[in-house]
C-alpha positions in Angstrom: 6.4 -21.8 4.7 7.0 -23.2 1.2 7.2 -27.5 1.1 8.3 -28.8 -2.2 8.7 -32.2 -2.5 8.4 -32.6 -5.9 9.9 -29.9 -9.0 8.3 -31.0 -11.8 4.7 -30.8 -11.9 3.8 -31.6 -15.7 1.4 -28.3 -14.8 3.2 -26.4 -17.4 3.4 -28.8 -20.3 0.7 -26.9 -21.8 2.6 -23.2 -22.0 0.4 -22.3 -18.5 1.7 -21.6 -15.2 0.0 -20.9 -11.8 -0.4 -17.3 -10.2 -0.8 -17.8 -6.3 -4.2 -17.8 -6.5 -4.1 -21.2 -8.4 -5.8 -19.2 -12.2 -3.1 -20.2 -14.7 -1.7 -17.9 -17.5 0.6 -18.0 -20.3 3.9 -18.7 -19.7 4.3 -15.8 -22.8 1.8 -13.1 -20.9 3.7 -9.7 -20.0 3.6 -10.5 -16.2 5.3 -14.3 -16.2 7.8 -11.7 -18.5 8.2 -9.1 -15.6 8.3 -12.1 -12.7 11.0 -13.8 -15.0 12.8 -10.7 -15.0 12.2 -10.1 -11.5 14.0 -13.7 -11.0 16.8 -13.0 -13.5 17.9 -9.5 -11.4 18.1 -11.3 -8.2 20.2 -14.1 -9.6 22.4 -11.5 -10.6 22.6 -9.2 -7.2 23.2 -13.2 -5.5 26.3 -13.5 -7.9 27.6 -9.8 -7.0 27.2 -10.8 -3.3 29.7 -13.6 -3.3 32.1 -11.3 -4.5 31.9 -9.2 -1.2 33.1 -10.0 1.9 30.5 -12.0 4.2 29.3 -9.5 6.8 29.8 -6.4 4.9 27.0 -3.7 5.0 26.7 -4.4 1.1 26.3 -7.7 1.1 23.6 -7.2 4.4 21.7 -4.7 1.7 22.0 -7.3 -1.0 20.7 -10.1 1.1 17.7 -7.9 2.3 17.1 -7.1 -1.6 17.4 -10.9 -2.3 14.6 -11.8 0.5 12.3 -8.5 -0.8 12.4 -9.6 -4.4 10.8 -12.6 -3.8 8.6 -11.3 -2.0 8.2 -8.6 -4.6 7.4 -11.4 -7.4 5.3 -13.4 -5.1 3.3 -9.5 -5.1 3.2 -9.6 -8.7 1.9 -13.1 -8.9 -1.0 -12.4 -6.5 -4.2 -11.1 -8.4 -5.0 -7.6 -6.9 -8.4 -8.7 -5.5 -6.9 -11.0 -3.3 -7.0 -10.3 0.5 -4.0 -10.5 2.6 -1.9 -9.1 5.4 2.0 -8.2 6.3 2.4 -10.6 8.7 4.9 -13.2 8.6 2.5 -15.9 8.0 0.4 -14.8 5.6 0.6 -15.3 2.2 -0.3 -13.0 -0.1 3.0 -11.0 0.0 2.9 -7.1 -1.1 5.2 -4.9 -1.1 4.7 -1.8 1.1 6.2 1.8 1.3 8.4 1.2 3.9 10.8 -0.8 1.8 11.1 2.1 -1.2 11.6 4.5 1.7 14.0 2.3 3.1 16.0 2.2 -0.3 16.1 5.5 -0.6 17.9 6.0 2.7 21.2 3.9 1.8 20.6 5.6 -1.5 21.2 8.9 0.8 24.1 7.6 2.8 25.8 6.1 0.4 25.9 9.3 -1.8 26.8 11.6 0.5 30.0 10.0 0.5 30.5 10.2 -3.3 31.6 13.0 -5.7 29.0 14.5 -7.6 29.3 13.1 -11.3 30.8 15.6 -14.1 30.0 12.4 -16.5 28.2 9.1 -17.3 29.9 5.8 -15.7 30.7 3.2 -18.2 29.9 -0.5 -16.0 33.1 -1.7 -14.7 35.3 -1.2 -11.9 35.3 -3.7 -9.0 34.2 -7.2 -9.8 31.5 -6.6 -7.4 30.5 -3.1 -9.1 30.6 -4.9 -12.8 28.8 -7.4 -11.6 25.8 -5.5 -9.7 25.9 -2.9 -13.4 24.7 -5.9 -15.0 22.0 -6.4 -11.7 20.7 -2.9 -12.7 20.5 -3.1 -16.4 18.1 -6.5 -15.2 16.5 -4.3 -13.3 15.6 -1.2 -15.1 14.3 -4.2 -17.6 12.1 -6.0 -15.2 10.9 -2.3 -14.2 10.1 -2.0 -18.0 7.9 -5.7 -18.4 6.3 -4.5 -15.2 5.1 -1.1 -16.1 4.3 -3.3 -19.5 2.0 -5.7 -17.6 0.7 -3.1 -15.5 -0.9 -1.8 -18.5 -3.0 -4.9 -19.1 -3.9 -5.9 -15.7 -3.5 -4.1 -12.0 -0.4 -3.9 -10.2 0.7 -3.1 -6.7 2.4 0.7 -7.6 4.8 0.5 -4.4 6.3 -2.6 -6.2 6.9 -1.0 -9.3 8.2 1.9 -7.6 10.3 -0.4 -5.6 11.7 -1.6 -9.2 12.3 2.0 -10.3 14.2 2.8 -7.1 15.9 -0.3 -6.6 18.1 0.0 -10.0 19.0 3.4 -8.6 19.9 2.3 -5.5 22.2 -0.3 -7.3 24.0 2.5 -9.6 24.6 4.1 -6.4 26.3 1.1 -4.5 28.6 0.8 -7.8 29.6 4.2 -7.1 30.3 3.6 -3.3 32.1 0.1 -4.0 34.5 1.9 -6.8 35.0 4.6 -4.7 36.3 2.2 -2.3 38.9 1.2 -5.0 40.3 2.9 -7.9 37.0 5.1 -8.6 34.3 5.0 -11.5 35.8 4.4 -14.9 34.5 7.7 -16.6 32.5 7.5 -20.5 35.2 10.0 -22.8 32.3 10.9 -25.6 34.0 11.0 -28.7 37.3 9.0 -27.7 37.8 6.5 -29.9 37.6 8.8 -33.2 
């Protein structure tokens, strides 16, 4: 269990921070980018969720994603030749297949519910649904600074994997919340000309 008693540190004065493995990097190196990102999506998913009602199956997705992303920046963090386990005490956290596959299944039941699309979505709709378009688009970016980092030093796939299918998953629950209410507002090409 994490114990701060203290939030500054001074540590980072210097333009380094910590990976869990206690080697410090640039605060400016690609992967404190991608874990920044990381941070910035969940932020945004945790102000969609106060917008739903408490209970909900949404909000019980969201608030898995919440706890996973953590965990998912906590994998990014974590140099590769570090040893761990998926227990709930250990601490080198990585994500595993099982959560993408898991993902992928509300992905599944939520659209089979939903109308096949005859055109892109603009973001919008329910507060909720505006709210978790602006989740993805920090998504699909922190998808893009990891694949970024990935390219100068090794990261877990499943976790960018997870990235890629998470912003899908969060297209699809705009779909299923605007469904709910008055429907996806539709993009007209051309309308304004």
């Amino acid at each position: 269990m994490v114990k701060l008693n203290k939030i500054y540190t001074r540590t980072g004065d210097d333009g380094t921070t910590g990976l869990v493995d206690g080697s410090r990097i640039a605060k400016s190196a690609p992967l404190m980018a991608a874990i920044g990102d990381v941070d910035e999506a969940n932020s945004a998913i945790g102000v969609a969720v106060v917008s739903l009602a408490a209970g909900s199956d949404p909000a019980a997705m969201l608030s898995r994603i919440q706890n996973e992303l953590f965990d998912l920046g906590a994998d990014l963090a974590t140099p590769p030749d570090i040893q761990f386990g998926f227990g709930p005490h250990d601490m080198a956290l990585r994500i595993v297949p099982s959560q993408v596959s898991r993902l992928e299944d509300e992905i599944d039941a939520m659209n089979a519910g939903l109308e096949p699309l005859k055109s892109f979505i603009l973001p919008g709709g329910t507060e909720a649904a505006a709210q978790l378009h602006i989740a993805r688009a920090v998504t699909r970016r922190a998808e893009r600074a990891a694949v970024t980092a990935a390219a100068e030093r090794e990261l877990n796939p499943i976790a960018l994997a997870y990235l890629n299918r998470l912003s899908d998953h969060l297209f699809v629950l705009t779909r299923h919340l605007n469904a709910a209410a008055d429907g996806d507002i539709l993009w007209k090409p051309g309308a304004t000309r």
